[in-house]
C-alpha positions in Angstrom: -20.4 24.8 -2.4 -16.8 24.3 -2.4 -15.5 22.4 -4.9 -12.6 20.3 -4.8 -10.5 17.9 -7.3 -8.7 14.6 -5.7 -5.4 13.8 -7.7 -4.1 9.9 -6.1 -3.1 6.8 -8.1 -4.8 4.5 -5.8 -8.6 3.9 -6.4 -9.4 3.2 -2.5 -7.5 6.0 -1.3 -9.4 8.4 -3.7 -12.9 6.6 -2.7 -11.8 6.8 1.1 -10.8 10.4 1.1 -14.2 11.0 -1.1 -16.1 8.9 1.5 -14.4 10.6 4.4 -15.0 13.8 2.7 -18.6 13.2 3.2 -18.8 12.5 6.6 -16.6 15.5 8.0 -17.2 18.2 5.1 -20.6 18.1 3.4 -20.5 21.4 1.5 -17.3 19.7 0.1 -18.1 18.2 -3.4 -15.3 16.4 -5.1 -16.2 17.9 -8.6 -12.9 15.4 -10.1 -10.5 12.5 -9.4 -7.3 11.7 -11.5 -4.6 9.4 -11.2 -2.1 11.1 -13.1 -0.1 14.2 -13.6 -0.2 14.4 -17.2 -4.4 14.5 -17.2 -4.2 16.6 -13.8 -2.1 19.4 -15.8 -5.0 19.8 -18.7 -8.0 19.0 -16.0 -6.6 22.2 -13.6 -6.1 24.4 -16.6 -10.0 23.8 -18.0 -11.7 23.7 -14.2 -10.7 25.7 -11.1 -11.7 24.5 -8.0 -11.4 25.9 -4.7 -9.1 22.7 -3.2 -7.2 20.7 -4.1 -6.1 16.8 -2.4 -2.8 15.7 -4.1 -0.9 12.2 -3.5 2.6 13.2 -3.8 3.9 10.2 -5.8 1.7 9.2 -8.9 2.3 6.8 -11.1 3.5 8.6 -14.0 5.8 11.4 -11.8 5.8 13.2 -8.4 2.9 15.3 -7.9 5.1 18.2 -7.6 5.8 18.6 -11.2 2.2 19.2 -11.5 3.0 23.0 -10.3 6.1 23.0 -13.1 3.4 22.6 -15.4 0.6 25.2 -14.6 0.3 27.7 -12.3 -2.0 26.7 -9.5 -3.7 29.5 -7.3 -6.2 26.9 -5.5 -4.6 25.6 -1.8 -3.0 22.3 -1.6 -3.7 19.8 1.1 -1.2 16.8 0.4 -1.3 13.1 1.0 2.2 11.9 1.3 4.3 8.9 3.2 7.5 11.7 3.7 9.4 11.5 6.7 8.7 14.1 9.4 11.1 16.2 8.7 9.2 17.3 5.4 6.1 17.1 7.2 7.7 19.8 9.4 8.3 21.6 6.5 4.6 21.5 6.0 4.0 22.8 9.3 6.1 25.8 9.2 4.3 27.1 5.9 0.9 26.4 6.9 0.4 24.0 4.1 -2.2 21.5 4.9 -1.3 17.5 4.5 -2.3 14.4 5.7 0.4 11.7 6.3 -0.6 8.3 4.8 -2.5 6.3 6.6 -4.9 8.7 7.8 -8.0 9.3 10.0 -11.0 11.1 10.0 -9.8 13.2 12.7 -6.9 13.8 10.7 -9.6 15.1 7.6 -11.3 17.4 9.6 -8.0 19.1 10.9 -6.7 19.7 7.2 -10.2 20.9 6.6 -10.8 23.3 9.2 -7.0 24.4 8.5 -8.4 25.1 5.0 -11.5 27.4 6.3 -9.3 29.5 8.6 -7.0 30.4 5.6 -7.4 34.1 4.0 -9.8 33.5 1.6 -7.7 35.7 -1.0 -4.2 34.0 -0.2 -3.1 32.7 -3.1 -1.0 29.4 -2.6 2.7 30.1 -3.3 4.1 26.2 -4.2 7.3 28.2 -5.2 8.0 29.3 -1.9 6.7 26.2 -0.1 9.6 24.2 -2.5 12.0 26.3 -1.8 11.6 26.3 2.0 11.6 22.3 2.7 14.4 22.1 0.1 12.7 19.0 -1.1 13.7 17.4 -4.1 12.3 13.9 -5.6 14.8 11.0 -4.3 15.2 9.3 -7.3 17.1 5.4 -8.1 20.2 5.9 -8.1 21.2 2.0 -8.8 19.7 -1.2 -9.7 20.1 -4.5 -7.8 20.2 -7.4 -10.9 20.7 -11.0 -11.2 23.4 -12.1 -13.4 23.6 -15.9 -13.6 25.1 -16.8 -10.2 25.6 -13.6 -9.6 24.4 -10.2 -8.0 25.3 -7.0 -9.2 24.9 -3.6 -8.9 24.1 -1.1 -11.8 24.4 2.3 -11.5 21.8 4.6 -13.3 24.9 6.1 -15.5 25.5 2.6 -16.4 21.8 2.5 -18.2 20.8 3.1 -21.8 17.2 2.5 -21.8 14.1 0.0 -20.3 12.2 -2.0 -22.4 8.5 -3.4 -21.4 9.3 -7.8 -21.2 6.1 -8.9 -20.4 5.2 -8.7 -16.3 9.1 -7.5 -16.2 11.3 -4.8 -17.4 14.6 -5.4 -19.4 17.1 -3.0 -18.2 19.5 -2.9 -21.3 23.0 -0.9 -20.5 25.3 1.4 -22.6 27.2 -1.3 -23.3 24.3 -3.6 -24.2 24.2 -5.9 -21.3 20.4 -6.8 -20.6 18.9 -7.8 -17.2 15.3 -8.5 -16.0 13.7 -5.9 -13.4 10.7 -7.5 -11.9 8.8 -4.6 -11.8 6.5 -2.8 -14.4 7.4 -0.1 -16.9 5.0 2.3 -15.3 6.3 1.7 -11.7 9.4 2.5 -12.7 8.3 5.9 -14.0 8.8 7.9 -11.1 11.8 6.3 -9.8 13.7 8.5 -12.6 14.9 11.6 -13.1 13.0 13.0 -15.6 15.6 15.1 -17.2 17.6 12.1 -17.9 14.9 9.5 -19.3 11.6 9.8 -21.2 8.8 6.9 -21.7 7.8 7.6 -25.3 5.5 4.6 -25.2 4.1 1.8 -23.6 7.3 -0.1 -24.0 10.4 2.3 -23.8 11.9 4.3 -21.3 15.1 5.7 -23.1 18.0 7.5 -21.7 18.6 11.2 -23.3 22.3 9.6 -24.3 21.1 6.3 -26.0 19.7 8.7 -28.7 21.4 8.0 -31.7 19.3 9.5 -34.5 16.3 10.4 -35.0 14.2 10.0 -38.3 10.2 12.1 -39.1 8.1 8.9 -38.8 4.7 9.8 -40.8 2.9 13.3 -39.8 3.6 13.3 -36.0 5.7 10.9 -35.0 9.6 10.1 -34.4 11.2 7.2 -35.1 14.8 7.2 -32.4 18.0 4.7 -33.4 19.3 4.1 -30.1 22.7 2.9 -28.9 23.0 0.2 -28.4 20.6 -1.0 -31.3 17.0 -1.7 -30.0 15.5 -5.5 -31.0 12.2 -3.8 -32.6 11.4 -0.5 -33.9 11.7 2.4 -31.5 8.8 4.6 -32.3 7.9 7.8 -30.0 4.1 7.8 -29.7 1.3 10.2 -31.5 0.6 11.4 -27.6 3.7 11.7 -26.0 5.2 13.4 -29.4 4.8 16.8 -28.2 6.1 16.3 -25.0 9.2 14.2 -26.0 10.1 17.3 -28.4 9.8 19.9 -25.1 12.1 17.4 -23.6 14.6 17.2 -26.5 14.8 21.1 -26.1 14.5 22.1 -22.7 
């Protein structure tokens, strides 16, 4: 039995690609499927599989940073919307893919692609980066309605995001605030991660809108930002750990 782990964001995909799976490759059991990188990172490290189906964007990050994460032996075949001349890129290293929307015929190529590889070749994801030079477009700007008028707000421009019901406030360094009709988990992977952190279900901040930060019961972090935040700014029991790796990478 070969077991296999599908990591996409989108239920039907995952239950197509499972369905599909069970058409072309019967001996291939899809043991887990998870919809984000954070539970994909602790799911690899406790089960190893023998393949493994990865959308590349997710809703919490691009599913690259999974391999920043942990190291990952297990071959990769990806589902991705890229232009062709990553796909090439795929090509060239042998890496297996499947370019959104796909077929069945499409499945069984990745799959028989996946039973001529050396069963003792490891997958080297460092190499494979290094030779598309691919690195995660992220927004570099944001298209906002000011009254009458449009206009254009650079991602230097912005302090932090803050969860408005079914929108996101997009609140500047110099505390101008506009309405993003988009959700604060959509907007996730749109940024560079180096640059802003979602400590909770209603902030994204920006490194530099960090003006102080206070011990906030056992675990948690209370952040002062600039400019001043309407309601507490509280970094979450669950993303405390990560937010302090951030703080100090």
């Amino acid at each position: 039995m070969i077991k296999a782990v599908i990591i996409e964001d989108e239920k039907p995909a995952a239950e197509y690609l499972t369905s599909l799976l069970g058409k072309v490759a019967p001996d291939i059991t899809v043991v887990g499927i998870i919809d984000n990188v954070k539970s994909a990172v602790q799911w690899l490290a406790e089960n190893p599989v023998d393949l493994i189906f990865l959308d590349i964007h997710l809703g919490d990050d691009i599913g690259f940073s999974i391999f920043e994460k942990i190291k990952v032996s297990a071959p990769v075949v990806f589902t991705t919307a890229y232009n062709q001349y990553a796909i090439r890129a795929f090509k060239i290293n042998s890496i297996d893919y499947l370019l959104k929307p796909f077929s069945e015929d499409d499945l069984q190529f990745a799959v028989e692609k996946f039973r001529a590889r050396n069963q003792n070749q490891a997958f080297d994801i460092k190499s494979l980066l290094e030779s598309m030079q691919l690195k995660p477009e992220y927004q570099e700007r944001f298209m906002v309605v000011s009254g009458q008028k449009i206009k254009s707000i650079l991602i230097s421009q912005v302090a932090y995001f803050v969860s408005d019901g079914r929108y996101v406030k997009l609140v500047t360094k110099t505390n101008e605030k506009y309405l993003l009709d988009m959700s604060l988990e959509s907007l996730v992977p749109k940024l560079d991660p180096h640059l802003f952190f979602k400590i909770n279900r209603q902030f994204i901040i920006g490194f530099d809108s960090i003006r102080q930060m206070i011990v906030w019961s056992k675990s948690r972090i209370k952040l002062e930002l600039q400019p001043a935040s309407e309601s507490d700014v509280i970094v979450s029991i669950d993303n405390s750990g990560e937010f302090k790796r951030w703080l100090n990478r």
